[in-house]
TORVEX-591166 format. One record per atom (N, C-alpha, C): residue in one letter; x, z negated, y negated; atom name; chain; residue number from 0. Coordinates in steps of 0.001 Angstrom, whole numbers, always signed. Atoms other than C-alpha are relative to their C-alpha. Example, Ala and Ser with C-alpha at 12.3 -4.5 7.8 and 13.67 -1.06 7.14 Angstrom:
BEGIN
> A|+890|+0|+1190|N|A|0
> A|+12300|-7800|+4500|CA|A|0
> A|+900|+0|-1200|C|A|0
> S|-820|+60|+1190|N|A|1
> S|+13670|-7140|+1060|CA|A|1
> S|-770|-730|-1090|C|A|1
//
This chain:
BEGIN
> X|-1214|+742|+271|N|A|0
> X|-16217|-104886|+22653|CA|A|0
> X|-14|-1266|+859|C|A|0
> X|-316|+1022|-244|N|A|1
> X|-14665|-107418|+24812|CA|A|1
> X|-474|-1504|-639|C|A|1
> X|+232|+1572|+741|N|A|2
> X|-15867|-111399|+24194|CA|A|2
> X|+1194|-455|-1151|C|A|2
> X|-855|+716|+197|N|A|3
> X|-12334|-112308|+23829|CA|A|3
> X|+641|+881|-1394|C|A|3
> X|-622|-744|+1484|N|A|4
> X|-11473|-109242|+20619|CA|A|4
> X|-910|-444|-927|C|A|4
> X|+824|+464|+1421|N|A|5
> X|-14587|-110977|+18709|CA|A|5
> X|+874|-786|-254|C|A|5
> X|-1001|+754|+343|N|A|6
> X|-11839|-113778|+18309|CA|A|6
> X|+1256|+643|-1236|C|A|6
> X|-1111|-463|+898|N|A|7
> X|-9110|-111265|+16580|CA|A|7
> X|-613|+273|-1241|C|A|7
> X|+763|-540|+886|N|A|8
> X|-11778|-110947|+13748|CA|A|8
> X|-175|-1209|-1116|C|A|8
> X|+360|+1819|+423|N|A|9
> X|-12758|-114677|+13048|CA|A|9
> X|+1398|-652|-604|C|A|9
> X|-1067|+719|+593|N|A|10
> X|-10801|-116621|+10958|CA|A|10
> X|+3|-1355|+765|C|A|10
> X|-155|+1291|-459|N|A|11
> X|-11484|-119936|+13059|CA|A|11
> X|+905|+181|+1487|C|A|11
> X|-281|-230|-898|N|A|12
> X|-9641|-118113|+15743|CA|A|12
> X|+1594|-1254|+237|C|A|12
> X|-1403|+555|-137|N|A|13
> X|-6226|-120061|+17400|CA|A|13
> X|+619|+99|+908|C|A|13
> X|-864|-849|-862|N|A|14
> X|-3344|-118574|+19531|CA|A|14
> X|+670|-1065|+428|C|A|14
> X|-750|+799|-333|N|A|15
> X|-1838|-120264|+22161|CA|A|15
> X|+460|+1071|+1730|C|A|15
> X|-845|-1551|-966|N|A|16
> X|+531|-118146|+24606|CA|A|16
> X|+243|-217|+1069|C|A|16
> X|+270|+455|-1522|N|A|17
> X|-509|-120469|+27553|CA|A|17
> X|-1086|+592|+479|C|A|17
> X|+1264|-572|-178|N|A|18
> X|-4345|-119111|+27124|CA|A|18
> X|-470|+645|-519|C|A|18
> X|+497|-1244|+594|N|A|19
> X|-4820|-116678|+24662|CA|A|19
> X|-282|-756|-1527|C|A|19
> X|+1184|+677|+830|N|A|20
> X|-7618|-116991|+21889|CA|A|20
> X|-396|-935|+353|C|A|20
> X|+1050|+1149|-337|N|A|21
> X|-9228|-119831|+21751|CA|A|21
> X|-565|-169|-1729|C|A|21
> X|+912|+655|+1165|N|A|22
> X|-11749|-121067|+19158|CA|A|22
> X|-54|-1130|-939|C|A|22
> X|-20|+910|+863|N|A|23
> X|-10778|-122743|+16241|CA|A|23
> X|-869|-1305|+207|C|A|23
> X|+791|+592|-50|N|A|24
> X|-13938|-124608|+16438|CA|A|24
> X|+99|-1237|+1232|C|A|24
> X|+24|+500|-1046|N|A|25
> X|-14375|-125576|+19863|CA|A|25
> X|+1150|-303|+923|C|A|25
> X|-1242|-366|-128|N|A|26
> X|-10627|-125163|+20784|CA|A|26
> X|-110|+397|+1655|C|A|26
> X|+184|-164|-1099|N|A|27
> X|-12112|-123674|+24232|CA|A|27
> X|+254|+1885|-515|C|A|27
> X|+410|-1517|+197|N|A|28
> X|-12349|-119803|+24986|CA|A|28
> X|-1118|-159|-204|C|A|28
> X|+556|-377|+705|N|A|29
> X|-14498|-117817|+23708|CA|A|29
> X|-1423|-49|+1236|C|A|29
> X|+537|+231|-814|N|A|30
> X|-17996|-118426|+25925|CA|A|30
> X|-1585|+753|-394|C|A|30
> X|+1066|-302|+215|N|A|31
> X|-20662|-116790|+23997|CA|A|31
> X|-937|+1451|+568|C|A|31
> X|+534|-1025|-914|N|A|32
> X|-23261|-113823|+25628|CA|A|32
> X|+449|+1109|-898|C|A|32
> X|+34|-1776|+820|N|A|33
> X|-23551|-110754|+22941|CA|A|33
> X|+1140|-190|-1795|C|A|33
> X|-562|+8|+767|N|A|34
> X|-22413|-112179|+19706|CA|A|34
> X|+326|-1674|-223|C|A|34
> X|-15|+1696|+560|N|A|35
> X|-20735|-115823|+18019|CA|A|35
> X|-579|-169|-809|C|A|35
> X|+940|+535|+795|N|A|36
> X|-23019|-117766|+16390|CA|A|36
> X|+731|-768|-1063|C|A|36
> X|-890|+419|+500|N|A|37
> X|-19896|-119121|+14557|CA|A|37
> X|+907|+532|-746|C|A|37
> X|-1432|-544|+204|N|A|38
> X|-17779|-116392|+13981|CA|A|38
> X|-239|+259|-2077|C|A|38
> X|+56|-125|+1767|N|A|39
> X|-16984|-116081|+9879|CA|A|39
> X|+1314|+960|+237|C|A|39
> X|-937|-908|-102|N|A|40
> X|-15174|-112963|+9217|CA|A|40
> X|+303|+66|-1943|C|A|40
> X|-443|-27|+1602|N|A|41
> X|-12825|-112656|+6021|CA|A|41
> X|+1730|+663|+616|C|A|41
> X|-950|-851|+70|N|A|42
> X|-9302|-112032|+6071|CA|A|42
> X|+882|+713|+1408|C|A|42
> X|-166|-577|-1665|N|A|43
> X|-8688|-111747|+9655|CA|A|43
> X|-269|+1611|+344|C|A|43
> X|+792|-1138|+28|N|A|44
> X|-11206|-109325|+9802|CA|A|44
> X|+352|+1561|-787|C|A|44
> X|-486|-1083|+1349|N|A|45
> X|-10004|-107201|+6513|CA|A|45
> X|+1397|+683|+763|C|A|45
> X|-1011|-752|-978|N|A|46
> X|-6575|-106919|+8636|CA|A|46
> X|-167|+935|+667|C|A|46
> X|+391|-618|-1065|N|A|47
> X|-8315|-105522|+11725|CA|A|47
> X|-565|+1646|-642|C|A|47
> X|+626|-1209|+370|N|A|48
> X|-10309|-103205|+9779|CA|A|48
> X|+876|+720|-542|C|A|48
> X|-1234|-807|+529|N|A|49
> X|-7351|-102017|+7787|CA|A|49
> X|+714|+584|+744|C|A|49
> X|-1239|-608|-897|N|A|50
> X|-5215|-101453|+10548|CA|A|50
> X|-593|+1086|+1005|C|A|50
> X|+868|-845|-618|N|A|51
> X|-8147|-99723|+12513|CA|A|51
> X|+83|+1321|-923|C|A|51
> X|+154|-1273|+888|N|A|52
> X|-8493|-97313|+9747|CA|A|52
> X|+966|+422|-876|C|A|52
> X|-1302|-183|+283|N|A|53
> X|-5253|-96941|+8490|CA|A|53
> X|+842|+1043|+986|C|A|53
> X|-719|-519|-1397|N|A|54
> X|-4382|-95606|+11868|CA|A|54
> X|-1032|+1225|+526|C|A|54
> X|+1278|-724|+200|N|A|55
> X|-7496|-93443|+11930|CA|A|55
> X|+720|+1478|-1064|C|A|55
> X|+72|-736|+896|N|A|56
> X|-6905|-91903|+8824|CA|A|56
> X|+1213|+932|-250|C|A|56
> X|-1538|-822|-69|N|A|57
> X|-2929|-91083|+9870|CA|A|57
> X|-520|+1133|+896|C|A|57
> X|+562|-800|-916|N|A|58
> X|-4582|-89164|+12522|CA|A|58
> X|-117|+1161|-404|C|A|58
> X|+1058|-799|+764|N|A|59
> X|-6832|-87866|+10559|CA|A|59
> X|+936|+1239|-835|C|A|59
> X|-935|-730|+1249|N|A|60
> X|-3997|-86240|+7960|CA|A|60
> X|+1149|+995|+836|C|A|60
> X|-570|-825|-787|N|A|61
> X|-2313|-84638|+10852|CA|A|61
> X|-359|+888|+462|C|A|61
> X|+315|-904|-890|N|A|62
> X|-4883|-82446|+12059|CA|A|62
> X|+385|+1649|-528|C|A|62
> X|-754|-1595|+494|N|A|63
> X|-3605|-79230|+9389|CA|A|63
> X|+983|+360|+508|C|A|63
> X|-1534|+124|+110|N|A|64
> X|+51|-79915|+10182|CA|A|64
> X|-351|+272|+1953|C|A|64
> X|+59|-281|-1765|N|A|65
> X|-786|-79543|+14401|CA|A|65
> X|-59|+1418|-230|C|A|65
> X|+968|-575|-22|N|A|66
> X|-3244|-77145|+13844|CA|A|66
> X|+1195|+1504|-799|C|A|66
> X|-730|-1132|+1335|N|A|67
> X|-1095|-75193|+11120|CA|A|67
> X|+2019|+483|+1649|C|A|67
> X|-1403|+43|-1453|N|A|68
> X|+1903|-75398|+14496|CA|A|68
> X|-461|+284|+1307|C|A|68
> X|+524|-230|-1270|N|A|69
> X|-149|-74978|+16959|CA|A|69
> X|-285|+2228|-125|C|A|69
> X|+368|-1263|+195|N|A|70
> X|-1185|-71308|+15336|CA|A|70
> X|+1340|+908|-430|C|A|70
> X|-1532|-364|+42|N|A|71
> X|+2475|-70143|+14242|CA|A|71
> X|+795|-23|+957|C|A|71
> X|-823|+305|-1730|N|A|72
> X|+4054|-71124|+17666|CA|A|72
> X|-534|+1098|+910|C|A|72
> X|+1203|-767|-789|N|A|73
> X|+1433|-69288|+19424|CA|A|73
> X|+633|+1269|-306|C|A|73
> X|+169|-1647|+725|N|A|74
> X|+2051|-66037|+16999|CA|A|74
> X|+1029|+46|+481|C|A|74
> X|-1122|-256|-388|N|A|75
> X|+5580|-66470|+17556|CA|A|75
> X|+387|+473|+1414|C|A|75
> X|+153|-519|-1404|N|A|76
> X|+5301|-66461|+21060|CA|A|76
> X|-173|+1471|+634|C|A|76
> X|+491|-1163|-456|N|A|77
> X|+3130|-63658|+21409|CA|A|77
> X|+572|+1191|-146|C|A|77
> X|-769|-982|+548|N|A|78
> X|+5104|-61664|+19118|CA|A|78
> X|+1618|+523|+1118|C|A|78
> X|-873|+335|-1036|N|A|79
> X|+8219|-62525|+21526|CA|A|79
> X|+66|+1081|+860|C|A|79
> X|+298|-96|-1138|N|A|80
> X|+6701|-61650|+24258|CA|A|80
> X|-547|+2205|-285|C|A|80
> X|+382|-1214|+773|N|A|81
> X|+5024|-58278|+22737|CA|A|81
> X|+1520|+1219|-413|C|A|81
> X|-990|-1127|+119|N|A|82
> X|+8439|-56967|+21548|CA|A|82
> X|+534|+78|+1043|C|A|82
> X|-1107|-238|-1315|N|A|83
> X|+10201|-57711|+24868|CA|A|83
> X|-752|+1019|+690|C|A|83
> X|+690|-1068|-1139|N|A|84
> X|+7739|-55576|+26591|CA|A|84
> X|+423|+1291|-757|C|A|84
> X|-742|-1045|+146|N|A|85
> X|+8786|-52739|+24397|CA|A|85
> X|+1443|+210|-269|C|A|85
> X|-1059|-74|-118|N|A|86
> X|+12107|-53322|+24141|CA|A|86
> X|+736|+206|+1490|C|A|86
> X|-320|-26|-1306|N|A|87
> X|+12103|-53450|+28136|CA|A|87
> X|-277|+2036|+402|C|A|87
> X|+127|-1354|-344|N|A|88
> X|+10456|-49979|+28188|CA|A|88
> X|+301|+922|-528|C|A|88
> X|-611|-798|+245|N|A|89
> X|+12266|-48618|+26087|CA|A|89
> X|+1554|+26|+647|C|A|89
> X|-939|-46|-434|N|A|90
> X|+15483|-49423|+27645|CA|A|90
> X|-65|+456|+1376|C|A|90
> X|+45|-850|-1190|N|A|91
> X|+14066|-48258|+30904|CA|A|91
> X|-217|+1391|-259|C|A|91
> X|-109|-1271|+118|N|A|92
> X|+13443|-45124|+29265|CA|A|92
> X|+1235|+1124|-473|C|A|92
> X|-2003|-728|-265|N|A|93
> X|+17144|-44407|+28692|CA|A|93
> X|+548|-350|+984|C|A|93
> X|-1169|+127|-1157|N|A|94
> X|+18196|-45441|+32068|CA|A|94
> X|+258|-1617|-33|C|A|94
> X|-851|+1249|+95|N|A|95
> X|+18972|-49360|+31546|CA|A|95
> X|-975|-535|+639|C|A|95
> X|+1191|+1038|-112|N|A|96
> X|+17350|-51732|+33772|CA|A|96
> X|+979|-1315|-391|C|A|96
> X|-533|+1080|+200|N|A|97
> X|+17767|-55136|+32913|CA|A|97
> X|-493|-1358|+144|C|A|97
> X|+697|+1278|-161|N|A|98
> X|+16908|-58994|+32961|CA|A|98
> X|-532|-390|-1472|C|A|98
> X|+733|+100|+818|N|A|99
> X|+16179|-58910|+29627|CA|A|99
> X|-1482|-297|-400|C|A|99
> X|+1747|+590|+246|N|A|100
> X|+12333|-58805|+29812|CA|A|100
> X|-605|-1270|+935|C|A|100
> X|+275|+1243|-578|N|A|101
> X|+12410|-61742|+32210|CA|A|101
> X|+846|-1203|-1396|C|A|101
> X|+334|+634|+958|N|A|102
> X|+14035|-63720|+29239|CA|A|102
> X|-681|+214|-611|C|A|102
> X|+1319|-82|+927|N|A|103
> X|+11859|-62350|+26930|CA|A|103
> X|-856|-1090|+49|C|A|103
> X|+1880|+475|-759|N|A|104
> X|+8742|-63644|+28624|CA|A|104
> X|+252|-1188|+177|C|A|104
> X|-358|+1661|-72|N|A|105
> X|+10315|-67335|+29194|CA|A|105
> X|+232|-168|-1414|C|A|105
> X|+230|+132|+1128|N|A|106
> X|+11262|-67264|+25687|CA|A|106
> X|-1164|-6|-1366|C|A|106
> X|+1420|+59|+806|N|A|107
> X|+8100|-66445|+24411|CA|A|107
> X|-1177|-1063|+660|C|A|107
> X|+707|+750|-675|N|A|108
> X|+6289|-68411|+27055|CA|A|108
> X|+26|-1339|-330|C|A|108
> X|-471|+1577|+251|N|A|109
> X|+8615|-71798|+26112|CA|A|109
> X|-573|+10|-1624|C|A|109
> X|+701|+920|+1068|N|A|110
> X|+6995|-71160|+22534|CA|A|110
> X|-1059|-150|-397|C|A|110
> X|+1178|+854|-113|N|A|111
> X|+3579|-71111|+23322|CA|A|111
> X|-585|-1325|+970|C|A|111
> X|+32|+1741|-651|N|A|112
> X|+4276|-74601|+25551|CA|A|112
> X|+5|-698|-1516|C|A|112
> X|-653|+901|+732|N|A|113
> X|+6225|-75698|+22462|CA|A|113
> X|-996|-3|-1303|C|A|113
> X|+1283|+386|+1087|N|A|114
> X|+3202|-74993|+20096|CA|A|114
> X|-1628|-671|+701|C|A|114
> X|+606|+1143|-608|N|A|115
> X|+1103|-76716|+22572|CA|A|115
> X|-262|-1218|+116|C|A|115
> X|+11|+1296|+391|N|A|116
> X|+2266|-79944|+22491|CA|A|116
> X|-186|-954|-466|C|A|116
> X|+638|+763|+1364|N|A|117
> X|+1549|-81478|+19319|CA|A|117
> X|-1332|+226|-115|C|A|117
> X|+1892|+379|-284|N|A|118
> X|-2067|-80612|+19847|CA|A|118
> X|-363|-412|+1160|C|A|118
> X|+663|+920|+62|N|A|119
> X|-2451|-82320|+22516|CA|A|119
> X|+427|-1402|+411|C|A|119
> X|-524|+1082|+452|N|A|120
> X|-553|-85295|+21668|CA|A|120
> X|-1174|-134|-880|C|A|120
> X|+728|+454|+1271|N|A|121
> X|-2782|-85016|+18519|CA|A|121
> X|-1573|-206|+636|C|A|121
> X|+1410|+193|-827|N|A|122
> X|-6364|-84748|+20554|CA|A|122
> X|+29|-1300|+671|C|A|122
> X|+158|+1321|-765|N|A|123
> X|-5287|-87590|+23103|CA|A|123
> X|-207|-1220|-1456|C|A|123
> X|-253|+1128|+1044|N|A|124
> X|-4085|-90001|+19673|CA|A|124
> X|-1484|+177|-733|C|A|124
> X|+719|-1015|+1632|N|A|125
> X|-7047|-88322|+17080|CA|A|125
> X|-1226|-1243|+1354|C|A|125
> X|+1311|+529|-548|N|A|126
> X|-9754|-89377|+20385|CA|A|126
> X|+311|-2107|+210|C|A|126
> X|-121|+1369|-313|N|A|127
> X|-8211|-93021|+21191|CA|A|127
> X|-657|-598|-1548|C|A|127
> X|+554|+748|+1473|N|A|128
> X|-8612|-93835|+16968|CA|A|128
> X|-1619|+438|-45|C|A|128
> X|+1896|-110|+351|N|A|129
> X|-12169|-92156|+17272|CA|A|129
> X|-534|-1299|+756|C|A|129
> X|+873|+901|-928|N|A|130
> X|-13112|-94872|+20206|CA|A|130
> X|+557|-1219|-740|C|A|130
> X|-272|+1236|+679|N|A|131
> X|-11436|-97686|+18030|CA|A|131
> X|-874|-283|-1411|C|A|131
> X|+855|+255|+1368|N|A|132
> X|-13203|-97034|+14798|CA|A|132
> X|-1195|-13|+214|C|A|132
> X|+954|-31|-449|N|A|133
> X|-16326|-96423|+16386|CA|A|133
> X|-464|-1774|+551|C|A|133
> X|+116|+1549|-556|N|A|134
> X|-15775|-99668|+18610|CA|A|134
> X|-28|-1002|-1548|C|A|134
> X|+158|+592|+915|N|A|135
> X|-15340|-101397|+15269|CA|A|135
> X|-1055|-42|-757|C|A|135
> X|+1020|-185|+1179|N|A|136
> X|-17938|-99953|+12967|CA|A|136
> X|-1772|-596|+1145|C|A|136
> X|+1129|+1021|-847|N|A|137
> X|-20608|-101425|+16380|CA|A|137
> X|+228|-1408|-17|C|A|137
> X|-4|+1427|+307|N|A|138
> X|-18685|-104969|+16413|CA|A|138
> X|-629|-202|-1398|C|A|138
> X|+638|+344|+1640|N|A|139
> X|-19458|-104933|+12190|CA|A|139
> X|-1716|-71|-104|C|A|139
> X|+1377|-221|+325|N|A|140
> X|-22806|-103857|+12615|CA|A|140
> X|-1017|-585|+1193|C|A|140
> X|+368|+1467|-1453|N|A|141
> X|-23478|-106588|+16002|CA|A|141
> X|-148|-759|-999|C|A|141
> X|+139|+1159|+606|N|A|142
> X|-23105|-109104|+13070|CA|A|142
> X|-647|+418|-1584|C|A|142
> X|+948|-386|+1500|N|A|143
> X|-24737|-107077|+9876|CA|A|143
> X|+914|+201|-838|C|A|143
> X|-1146|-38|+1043|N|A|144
> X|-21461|-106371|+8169|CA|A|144
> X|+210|+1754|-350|C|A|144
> X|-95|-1070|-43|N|A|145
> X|-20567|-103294|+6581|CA|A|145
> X|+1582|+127|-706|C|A|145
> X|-795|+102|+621|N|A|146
> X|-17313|-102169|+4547|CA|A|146
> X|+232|+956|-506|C|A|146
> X|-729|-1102|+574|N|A|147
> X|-15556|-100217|+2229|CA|A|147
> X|+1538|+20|+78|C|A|147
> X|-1466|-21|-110|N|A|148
> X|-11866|-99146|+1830|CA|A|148
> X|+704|+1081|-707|C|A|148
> X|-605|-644|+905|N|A|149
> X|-9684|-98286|-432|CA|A|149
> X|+1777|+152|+234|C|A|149
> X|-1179|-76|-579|N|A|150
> X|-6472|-96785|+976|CA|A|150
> X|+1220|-1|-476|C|A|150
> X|-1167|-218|+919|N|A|151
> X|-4701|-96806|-2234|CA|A|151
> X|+537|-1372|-273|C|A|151
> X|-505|+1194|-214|N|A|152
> X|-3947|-100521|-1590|CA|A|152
> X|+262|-470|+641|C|A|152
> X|-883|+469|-1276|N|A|153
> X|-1331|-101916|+541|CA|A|153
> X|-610|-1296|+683|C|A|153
> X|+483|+946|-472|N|A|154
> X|-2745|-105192|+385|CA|A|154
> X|-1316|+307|+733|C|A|154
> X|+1186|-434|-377|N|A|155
> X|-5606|-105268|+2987|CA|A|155
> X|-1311|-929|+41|C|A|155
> X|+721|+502|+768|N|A|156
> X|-7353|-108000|+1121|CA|A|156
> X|-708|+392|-514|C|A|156
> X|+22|-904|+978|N|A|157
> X|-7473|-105959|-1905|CA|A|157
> X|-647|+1496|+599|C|A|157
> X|+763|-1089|-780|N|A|158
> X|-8388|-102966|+458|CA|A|158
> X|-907|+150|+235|C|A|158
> X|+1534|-490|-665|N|A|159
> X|-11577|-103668|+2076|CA|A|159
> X|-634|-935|-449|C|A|159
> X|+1484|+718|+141|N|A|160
> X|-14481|-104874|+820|CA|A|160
> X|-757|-349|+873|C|A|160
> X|+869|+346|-783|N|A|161
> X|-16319|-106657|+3168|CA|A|161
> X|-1395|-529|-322|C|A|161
> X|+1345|+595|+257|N|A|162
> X|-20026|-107299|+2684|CA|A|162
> X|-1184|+546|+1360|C|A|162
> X|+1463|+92|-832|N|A|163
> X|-23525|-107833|+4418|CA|A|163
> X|-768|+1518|-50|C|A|163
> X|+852|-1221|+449|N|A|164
> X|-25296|-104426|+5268|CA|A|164
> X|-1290|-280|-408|C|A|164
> X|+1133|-194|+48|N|A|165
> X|-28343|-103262|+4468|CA|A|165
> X|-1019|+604|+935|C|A|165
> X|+606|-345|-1055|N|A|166
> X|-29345|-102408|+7603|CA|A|166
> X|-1630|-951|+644|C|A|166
> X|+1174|+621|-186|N|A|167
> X|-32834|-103701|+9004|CA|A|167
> X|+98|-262|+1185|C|A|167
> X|-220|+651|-888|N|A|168
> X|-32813|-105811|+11810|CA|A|168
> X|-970|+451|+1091|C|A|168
//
């Protein structure tokens, strides 16, 4: 994680839209090597994490609903595509040629694109929230913090529990 996103965490943080973050404290940027020796995380923090995993967890609740469209689209398709081929040879077997099995085959083709899509819309979105929650759950655990979360509360006060891990140094 960036120097300057340990700031969106800290409550001593202070926004100014000439220079960014700057440091409550020191009212300079942010200047420290690995971690702040300053930073106090509370409701700032509870935000970040909420909104990290809030956004995670929408992800997360989408992967049946792709997944469940991605496999119906597909069938549909195939099916499509499957009858046009006998519907083509059978109409060549009475004499009819036609353009028919060239729609077919675009029609069935446009709906395994169109059950495509949404997976991987959902893979690109599903991997960006994996590298954000991840990136988060290493900033928490750079400073010994751990959390819980309870999604059945809007407030994200009330949401996350923030406390000291138990991790060994």
């Amino acid at each position: 994680m960036e120097i300057y996103q340990h700031c969106s965490f800290c409550e001593h943080k202070k926004f100014d839209f000439t220079t960014g973050n700057l440091c409550g404290i020191t009212n300079k940027k942010a200047d420290f090597i690995r971690k702040c020796p300053k930073i106090e995380l509370n409701i700032n923090a509870k935000n970040e994490i909420a909104r990290i995993n809030k956004e995670y967890k929408k992800i997360q609740d989408q992967k049946v609903d792709v997944f469940g469209h991605l496999v119906m689209f597909s069938i549909i398709g195939v099916v499509i595509m499957v009858a046009d081929i006998f519907l083509t040879q059978y109409l060549y077997d009475t004499g009819w040629v036609s353009t028919i099995s060239i729609i077919g085959i675009g029609i069935g083709m446009s709906a395994i694109v169109y059950a495509f899509a949404p997976f991987y819309k959902y893979r690109e979105a599903n991997s960006v929230a994996k590298d954000k929650k991840k990136e988060l759950d290493n900033f928490l655990a750079l400073y010994d913090y751990d959390y819980e979360i309870n999604f059945e509360k809007e407030n994200p006060e009330a949401a996350v529990k923030l406390f000291r891990s138990k991790r060994s140094a």
